[in-house]
C-alpha atoms as one frame of an Amber mdcrd trajectory, in Angstrom:
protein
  -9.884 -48.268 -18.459  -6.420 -46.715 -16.996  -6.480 -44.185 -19.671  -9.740
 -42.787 -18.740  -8.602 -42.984 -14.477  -5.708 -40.875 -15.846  -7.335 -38.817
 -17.858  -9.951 -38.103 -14.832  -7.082 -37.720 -12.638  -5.209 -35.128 -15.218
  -8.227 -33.021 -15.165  -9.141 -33.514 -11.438  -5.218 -31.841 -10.936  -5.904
 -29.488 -13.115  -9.570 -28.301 -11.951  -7.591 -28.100  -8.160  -4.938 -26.307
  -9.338  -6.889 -23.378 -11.675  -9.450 -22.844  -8.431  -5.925 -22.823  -6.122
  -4.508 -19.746  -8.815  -8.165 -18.037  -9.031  -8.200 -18.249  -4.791  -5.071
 -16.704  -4.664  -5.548 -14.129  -7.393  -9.063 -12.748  -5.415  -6.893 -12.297
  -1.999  -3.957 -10.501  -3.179  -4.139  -6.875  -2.465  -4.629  -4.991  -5.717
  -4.922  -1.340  -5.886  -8.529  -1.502  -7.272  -8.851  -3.021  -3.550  -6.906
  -1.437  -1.506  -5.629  -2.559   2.585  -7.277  -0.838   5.141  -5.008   1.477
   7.175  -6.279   2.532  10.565  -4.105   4.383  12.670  -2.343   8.088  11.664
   1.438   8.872   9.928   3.249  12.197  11.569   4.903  13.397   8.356   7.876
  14.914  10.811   9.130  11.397  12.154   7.782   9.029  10.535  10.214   6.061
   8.892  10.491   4.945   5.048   8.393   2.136   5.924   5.558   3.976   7.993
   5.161   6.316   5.259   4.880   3.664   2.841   1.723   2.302   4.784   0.422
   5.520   3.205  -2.038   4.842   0.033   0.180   5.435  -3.168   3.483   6.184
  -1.001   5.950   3.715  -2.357   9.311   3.624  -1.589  10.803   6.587  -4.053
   7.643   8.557  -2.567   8.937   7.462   1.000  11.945   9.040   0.097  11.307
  11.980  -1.419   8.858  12.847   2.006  11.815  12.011   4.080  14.224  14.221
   1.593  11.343  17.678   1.587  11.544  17.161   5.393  15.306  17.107   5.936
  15.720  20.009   3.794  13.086  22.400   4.980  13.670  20.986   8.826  10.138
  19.170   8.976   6.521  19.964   7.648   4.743  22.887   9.106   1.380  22.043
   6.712   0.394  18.772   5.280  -0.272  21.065   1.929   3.494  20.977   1.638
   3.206  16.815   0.729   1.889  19.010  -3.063   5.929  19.616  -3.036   6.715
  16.537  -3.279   6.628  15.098  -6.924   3.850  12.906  -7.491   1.546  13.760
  -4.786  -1.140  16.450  -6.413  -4.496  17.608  -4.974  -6.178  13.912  -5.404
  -3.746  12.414  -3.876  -3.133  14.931  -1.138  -7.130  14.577  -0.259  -6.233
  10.610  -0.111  -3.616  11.256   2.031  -4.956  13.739   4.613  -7.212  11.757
   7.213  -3.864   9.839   7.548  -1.336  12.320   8.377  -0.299  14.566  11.332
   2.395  16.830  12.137   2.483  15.683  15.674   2.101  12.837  17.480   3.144
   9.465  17.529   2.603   7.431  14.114  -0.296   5.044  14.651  -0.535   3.696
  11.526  -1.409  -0.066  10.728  -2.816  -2.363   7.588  -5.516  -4.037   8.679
């Protein structure tokens, strides 16, 4: 009789557990599901970290933004982001309802 109330209680722990992994596995942001971002990035001021709000900007990407910009003294057409390695024509069309030249940076995950 106390083998099969630990036995119950092995799987109940087990049952809780598996459904606590598969609830935590459907809220993590993946990029087939990507965070909403509301809000606008000016490519001329913008920090590492508000660029990398940008979809598919990650930190090297941040960097390499911030590097084209230093060199050529800011971005005088969003096409320029296509100079930046990594960043094509998809990803440019991603990118553009999200970026300004001017402005203040707006830009928030929601």
């Amino acid at each position: 009789m106390f083998d099969r109330m630990r036995v119950a209680r092995a799987l109940a722990l087990a049952l809780l557990a598996s459904c606590s992994v598969a609830i935590a596995a459907l809220s993590a942001p993946t990029d087939d599901a990507p965070s909403r971002l509301t809000g606008v990035v000016n490519l001329n001021t913008a920090t590492a970290d508000e660029l990398q709000l940008l979809p598919g900007i990650g930190a090297a990407r941040a960097q390499a933004v911030i590097g084209l910009r230093k060199q050529r003294g800011g971005f005088k057409s969003v096409e320029e982001l296509k100079d930046v390695k990594g960043i094509g024509d998809s990803a440019l069309e991603r990118l553009r309802p999200f970026v300004r030249l001017d402005g203040k940076t707006t830009a928030q995950v929601q």
